[in-house]
C-alpha positions as CSV (number, residue, x, y, z in Angstrom):
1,X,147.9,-50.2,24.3
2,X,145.9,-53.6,23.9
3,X,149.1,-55.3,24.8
4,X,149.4,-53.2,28.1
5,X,145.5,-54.2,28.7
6,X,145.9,-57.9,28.2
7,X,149.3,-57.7,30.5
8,X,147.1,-56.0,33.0
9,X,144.5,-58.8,32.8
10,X,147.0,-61.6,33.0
11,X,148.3,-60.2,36.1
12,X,144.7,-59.9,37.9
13,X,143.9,-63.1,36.8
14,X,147.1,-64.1,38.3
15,X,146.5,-62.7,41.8
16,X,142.7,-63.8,41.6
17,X,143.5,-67.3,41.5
18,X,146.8,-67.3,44.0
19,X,144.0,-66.1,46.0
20,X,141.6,-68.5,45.3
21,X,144.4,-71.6,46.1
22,X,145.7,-69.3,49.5
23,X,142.2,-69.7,51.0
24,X,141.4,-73.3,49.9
25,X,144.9,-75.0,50.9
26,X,144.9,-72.7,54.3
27,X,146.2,-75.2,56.7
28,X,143.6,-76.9,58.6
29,X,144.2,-77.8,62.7
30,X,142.7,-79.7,65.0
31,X,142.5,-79.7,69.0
32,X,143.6,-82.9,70.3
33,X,142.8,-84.0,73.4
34,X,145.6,-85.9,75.6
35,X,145.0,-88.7,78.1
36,X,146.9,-92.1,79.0
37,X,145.3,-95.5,79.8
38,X,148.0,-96.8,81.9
39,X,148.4,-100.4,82.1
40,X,149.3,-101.9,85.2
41,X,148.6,-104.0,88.2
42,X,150.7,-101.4,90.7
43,X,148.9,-99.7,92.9
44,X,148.5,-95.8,93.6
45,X,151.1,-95.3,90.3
46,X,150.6,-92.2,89.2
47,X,152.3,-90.4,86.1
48,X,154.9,-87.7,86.6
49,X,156.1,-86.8,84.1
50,X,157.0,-87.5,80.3
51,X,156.6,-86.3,76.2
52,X,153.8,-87.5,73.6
53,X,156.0,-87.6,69.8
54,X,153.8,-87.4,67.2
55,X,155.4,-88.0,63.8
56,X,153.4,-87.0,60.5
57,X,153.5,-90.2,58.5
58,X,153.5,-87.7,55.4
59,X,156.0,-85.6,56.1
60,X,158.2,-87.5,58.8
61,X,157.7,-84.3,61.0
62,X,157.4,-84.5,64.5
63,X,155.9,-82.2,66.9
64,X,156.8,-83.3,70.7
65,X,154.2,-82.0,73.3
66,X,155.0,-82.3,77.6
67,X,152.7,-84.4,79.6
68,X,150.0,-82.8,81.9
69,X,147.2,-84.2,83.1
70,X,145.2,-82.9,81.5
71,X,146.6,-81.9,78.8
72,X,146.0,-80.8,74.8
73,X,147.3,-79.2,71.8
74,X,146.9,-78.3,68.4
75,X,147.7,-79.9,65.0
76,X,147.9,-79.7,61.7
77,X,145.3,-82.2,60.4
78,X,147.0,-85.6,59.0
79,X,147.9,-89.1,59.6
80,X,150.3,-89.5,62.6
81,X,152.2,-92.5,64.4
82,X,152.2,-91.4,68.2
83,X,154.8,-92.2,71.0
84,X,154.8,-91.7,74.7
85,X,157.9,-91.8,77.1
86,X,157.8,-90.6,80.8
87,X,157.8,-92.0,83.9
88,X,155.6,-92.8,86.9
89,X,155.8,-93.2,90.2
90,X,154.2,-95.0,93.2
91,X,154.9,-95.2,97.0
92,X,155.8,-99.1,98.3
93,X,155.3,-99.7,102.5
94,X,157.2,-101.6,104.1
95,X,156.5,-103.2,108.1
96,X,159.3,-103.8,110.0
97,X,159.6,-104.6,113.9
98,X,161.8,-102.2,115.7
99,X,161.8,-102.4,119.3
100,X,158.5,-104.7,119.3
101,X,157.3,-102.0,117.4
102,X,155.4,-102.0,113.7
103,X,157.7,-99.4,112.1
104,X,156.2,-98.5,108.6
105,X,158.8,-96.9,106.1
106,X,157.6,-95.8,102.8
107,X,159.1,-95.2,99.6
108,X,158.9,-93.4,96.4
109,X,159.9,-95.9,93.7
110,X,160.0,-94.1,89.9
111,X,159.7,-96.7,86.6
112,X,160.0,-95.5,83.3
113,X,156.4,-95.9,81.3
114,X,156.2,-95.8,77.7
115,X,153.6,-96.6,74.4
116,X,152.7,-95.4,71.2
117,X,149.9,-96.1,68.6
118,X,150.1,-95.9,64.5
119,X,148.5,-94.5,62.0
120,X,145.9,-92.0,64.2
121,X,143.9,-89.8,61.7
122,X,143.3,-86.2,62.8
123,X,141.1,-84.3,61.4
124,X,137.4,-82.6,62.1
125,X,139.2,-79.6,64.3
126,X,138.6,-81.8,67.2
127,X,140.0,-85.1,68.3
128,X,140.1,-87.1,72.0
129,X,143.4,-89.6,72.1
130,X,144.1,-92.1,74.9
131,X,146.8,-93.8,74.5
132,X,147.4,-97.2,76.3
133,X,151.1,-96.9,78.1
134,X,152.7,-99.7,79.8
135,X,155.1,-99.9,82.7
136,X,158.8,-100.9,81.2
137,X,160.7,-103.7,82.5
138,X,163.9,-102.8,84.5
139,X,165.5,-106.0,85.2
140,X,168.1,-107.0,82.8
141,X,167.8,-110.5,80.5
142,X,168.9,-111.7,77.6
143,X,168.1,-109.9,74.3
144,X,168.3,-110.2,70.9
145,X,171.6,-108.4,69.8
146,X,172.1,-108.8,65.9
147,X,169.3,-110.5,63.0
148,X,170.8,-111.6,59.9
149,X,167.8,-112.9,57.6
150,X,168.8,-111.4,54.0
151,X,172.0,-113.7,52.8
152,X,173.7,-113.0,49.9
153,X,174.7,-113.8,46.4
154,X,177.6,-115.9,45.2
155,X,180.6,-113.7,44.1
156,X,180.2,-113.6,40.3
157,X,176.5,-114.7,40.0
158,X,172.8,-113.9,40.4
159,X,172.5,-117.2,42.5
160,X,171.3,-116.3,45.8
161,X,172.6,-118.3,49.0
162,X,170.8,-119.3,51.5
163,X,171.2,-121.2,55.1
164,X,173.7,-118.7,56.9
165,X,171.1,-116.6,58.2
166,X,171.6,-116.3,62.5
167,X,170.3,-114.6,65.4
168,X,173.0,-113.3,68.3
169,X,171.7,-113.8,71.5
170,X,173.1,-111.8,74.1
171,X,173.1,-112.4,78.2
172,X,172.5,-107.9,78.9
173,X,172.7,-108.9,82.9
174,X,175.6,-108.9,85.3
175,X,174.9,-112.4,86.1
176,X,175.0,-115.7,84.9
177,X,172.0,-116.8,82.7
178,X,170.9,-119.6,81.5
179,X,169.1,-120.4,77.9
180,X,168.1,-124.1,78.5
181,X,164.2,-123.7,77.7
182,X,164.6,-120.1,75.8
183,X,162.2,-119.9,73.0
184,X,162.5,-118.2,69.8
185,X,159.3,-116.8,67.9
186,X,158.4,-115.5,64.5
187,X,155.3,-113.3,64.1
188,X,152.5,-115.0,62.2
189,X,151.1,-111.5,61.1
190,X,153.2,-108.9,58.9
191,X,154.6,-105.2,59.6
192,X,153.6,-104.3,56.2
193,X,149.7,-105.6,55.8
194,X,147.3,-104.6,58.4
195,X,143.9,-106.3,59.5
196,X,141.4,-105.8,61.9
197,X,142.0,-109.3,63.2
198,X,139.2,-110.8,65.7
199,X,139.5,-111.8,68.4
200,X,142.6,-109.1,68.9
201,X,144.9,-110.7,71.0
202,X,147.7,-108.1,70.2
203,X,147.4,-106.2,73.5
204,X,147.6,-109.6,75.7
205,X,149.8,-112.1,73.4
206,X,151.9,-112.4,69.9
207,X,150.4,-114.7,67.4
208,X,153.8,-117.1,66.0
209,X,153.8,-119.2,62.9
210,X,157.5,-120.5,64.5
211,X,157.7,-121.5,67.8
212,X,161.5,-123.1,68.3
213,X,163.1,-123.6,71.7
214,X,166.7,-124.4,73.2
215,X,167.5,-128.0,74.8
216,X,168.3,-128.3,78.0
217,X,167.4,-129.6,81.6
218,X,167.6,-126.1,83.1
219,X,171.2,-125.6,83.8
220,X,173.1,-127.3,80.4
221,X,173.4,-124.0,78.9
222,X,175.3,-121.6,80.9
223,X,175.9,-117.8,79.4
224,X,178.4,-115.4,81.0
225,X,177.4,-112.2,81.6
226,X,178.1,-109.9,78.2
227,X,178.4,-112.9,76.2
228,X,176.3,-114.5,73.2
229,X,175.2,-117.1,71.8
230,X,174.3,-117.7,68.1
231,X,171.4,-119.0,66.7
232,X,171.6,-120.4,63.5
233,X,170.1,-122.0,60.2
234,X,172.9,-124.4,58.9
235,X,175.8,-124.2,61.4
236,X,178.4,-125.2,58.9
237,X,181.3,-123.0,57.6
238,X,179.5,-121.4,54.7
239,X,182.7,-119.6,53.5
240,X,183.5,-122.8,51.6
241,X,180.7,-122.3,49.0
242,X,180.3,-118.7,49.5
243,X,183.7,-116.4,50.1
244,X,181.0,-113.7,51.3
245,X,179.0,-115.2,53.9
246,X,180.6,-116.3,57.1
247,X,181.7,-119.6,59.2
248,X,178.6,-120.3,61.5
249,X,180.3,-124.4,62.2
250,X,181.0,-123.4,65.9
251,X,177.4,-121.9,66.3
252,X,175.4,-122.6,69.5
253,X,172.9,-123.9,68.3
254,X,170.7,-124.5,64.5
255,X,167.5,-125.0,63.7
256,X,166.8,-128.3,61.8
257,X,163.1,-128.7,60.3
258,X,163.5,-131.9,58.8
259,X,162.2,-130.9,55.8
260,X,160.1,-133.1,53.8
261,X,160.5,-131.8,50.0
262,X,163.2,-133.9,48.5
263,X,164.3,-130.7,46.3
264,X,165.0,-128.3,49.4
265,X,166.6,-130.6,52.1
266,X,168.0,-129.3,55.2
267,X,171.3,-130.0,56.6
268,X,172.2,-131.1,59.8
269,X,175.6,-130.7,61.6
270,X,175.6,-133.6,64.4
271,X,177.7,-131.7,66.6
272,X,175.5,-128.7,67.2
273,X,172.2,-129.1,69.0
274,X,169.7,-128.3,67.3
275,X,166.4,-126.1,68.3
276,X,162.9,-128.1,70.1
277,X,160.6,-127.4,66.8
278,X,157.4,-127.2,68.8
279,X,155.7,-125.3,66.1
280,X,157.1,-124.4,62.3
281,X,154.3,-124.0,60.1
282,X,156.1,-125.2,56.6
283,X,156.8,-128.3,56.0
284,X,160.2,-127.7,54.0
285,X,162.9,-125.1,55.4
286,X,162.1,-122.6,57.9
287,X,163.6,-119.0,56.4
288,X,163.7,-116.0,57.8
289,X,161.7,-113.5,55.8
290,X,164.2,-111.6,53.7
291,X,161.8,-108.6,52.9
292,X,162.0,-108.0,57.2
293,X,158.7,-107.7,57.5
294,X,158.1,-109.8,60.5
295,X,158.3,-109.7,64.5
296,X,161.0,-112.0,66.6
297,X,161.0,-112.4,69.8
298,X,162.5,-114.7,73.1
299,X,160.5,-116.2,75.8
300,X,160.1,-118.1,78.7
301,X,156.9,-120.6,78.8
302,X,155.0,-120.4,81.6
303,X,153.6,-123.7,81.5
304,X,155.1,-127.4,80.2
305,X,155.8,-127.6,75.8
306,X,153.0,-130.1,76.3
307,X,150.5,-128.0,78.0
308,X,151.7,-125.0,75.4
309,X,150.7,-127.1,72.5
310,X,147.5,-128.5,73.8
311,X,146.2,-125.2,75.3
312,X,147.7,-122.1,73.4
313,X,145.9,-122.1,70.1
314,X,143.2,-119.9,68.8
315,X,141.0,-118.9,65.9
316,X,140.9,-116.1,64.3
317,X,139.5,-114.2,61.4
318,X,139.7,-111.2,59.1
319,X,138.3,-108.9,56.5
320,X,140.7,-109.5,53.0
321,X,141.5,-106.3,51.0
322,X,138.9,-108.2,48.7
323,X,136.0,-108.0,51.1
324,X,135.8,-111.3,52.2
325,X,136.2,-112.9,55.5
326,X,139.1,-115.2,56.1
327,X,139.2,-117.5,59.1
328,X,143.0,-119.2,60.3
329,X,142.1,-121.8,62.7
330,X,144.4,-123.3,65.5
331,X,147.2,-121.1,65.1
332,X,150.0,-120.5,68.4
333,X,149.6,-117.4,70.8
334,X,152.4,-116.8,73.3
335,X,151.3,-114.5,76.5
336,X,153.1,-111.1,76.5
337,X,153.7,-112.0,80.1
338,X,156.6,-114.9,79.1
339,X,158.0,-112.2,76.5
340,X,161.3,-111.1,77.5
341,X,162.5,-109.2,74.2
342,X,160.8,-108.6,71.1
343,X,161.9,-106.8,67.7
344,X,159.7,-105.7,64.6
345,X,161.7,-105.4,61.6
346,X,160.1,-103.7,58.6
347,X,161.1,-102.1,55.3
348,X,161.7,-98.6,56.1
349,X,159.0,-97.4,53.0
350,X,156.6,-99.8,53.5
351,X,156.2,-100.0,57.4
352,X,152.9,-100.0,58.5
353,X,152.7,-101.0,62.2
354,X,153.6,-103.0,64.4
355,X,152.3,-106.4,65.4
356,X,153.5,-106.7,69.1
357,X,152.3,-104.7,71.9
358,X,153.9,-101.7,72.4
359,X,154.7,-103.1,75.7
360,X,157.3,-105.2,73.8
361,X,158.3,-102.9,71.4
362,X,157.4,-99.3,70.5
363,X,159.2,-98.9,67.0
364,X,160.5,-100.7,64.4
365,X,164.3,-101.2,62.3
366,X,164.6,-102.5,58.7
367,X,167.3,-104.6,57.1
368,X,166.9,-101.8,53.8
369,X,164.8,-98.9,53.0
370,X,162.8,-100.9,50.8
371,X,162.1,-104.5,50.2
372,X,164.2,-105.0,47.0
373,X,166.4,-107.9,48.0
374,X,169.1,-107.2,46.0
375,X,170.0,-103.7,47.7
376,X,169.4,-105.4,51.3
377,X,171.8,-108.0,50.6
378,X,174.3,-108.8,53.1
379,X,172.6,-106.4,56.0
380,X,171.4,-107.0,59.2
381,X,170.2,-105.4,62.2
382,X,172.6,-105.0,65.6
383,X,171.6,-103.9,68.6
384,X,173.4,-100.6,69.9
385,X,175.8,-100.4,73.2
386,X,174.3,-98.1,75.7
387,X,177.5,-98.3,77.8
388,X,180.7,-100.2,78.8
389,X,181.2,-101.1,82.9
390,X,184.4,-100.3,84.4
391,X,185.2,-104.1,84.4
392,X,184.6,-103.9,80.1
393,X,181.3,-105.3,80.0
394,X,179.4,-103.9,77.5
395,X,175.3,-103.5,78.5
396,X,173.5,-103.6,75.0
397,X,170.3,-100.3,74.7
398,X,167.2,-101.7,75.6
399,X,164.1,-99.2,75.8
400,X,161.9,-101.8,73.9
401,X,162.0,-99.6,71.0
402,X,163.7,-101.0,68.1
403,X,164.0,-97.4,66.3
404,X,166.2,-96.0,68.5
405,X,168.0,-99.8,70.2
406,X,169.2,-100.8,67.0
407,X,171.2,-100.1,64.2
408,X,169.4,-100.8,60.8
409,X,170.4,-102.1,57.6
410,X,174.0,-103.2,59.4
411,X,177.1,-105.1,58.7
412,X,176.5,-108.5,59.9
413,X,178.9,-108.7,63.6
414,X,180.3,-112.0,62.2
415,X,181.9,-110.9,58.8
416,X,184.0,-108.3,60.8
């Protein structure tokens, strides 16, 4: 009988405290509030249409809510990385003269819109996002198709080799391009670190640490449409010394940084010109970083290399995860404006956000899940084919969105 009483007890005890842990881990909501801050200089654009994603940086669940005006909706409380897509559309006039006559013709023009934020915290049952979207660029340029930044080891060692990393360049238009001038940049700031930076040029301009850009008089450099060119570190045929890496001697162009450390050297093949260096901030070899926890990007200056490096500095400063304030004087900024393609690349695991303006790029792709260089050996990142023209021309995706545009942790194009 006392072993039927203290079964009895265990079981109310049981049921008292699944109680107790139903009511305090009850799932707690909040209503969010939806607007957009569009930016752009078109006037009368209004939004038509489109779909907020917000993915639980927990969990990796997302909930995808419609556009309206005025819209809301209701969440479970966490930490979320939010996306916008949609389009918007705005009327353009037109005068002509028909028949001496001022003949006005409008028309509705549509352009796809698009922006996202990371790491937004709701909680408190109540929360008010506005999220800044951007009108997307429509006209076709080059892009970056493929970044190869980890290298390899040599068969049969632990001794890692260095100097065939490359970017593929790719001319994504119908027409010929030309990449006299084209600059390549890599992010000063990291994907996987952030700081409340001030100033906070992020929204207008990328901050580089690299700053390298193609020869050329204007017209030296032709590129065919649906062509590349490659980009590389040493273009020598690296097969010789490493059966695993690739031949990069017939490569478009290297970048050369005349290293001044007489224990890491840099090679220079005479027959392949070699990048402008108008900014590298080490003094010995410029690597790509193999963790893939920076930003690259192409542009156009808008002004003279002289007037870039006279003007286009700034200084900033920030809080260190040990309290103090750090200041980095005179470092390069380059306008969003003369962006034409930019990519953040980031460890899957330790991705924190990006350090572009959405503008550029909404997402992010990784050479490996984590940053453990021996599992992201020998990957990449390659752009994905959207289509293929009846004439065989393939048009490379471009949604400035590296998440869904590229393929991560990827064969490298060149050891196929």
């Amino acid at each position: 009988m006392r072993m039927k009483n203290f079964a009895f007890a265990s079981a109310l005890a049981g049921m008292l405290l699944l109680t107790a842990c139903s009511s305090d881990d009850e799932l707690k909501t909040s209503q969010v509030g939806l607007a957009l801050n569009v930016s752009s200089n078109i006037e009368n654009l209004q939004v038509a249409s489109g779909t907020y994603t917000f993915t639980n940086v927990s969990t990796g669940t997302d909930t995808q809510v419609a556009y309206a005006a005025a819209g809301s909706t209701v969440l479970p409380d966490g930490l979320y990385n939010v996306a916008f897509t949609g389009e918007a559309s705005y009327t353009y006039s037109k005068e002509t003269i028909v028949d001496d006559q001022t003949v006005v013709t409008d028309t509705l023009v549509t352009r796809a819109l698009q922006g996202s934020q990371q790491n937004v915290e709701i909680t408190g049952g109540s929360y008010s996002l506005k999220l800044d979207v951007y009108v997307v660029n429509d006209k076709s340029d080059f892009v970056i198709a493929e970044i190869y930044g980890v290298g390899t080891y040599k068969p049969g060692t632990t001794s890692q080799y260095n100097g065939d990393q490359y970017f593929r360049i790719y001319n994504n238009s119908d027409e010929v391009l030309y990449a006299d001038g084209l600059v390549l940049l890599e992010s000063k700031f990291t994907t996987t670190q952030k700081f409340a930076y001030t100033p906070d040029k992020m929204a207008e301009a990328m901050t580089a640490q690299v700053v390298a850009m193609i020869p050329g008089t204007g017209k030296e450099y032709p590129v065919q449409p649906g062509k590349s060119i490659i980009v590389c570190d040493n273009a020598i045929n690296h097969k010789e010394a490493n059966t695993s890496s690739f031949d990069l001697s017939t490569a478009n162009f290297e970048w050369y940084t005349n290293s001044t450390s007489t224990s890491n050297p840099d090679s220079d093949n005479p027959s392949v010109p070699n990048l402008v260096m108008l900014y590298n901030y080490t003094k010995t070899i410029w690597l790509l970083n193999k963790q893939g926890n920076k930003a690259y990007a192409l542009a156009r200056l808008g002004v003279d290399a002289d007037t870039y490096l006279k003007d286009y500095t700034y200084d900033y400063s920030y809080v260190t995860v040990t309290g103090s304030v750090s200041t980095v004087n005179a470092q390069y900024y380059v306008p969003n404006d003369w962006i034409i393609d930019a990519v953040n690349l980031s460890p899957k695991s330790a991705y924190v956000w990006n350090v572009t303006s959405p503008a550029l790029d909404m997402g992010f792709t990784y050479f490996g899940l984590n940053s453990t260089l021996k599992e992201n050996l020998g990957k990449g990142v390659v752009r994905k084919v959207s289509y293929t023209t009846p004439d065989g021309r393939e048009v490379l995706q471009d949604t400035n969105n590296s998440s869904v545009d590229f393929t991560p942790a990827a064969n490298p194009t060149l050891a196929n």
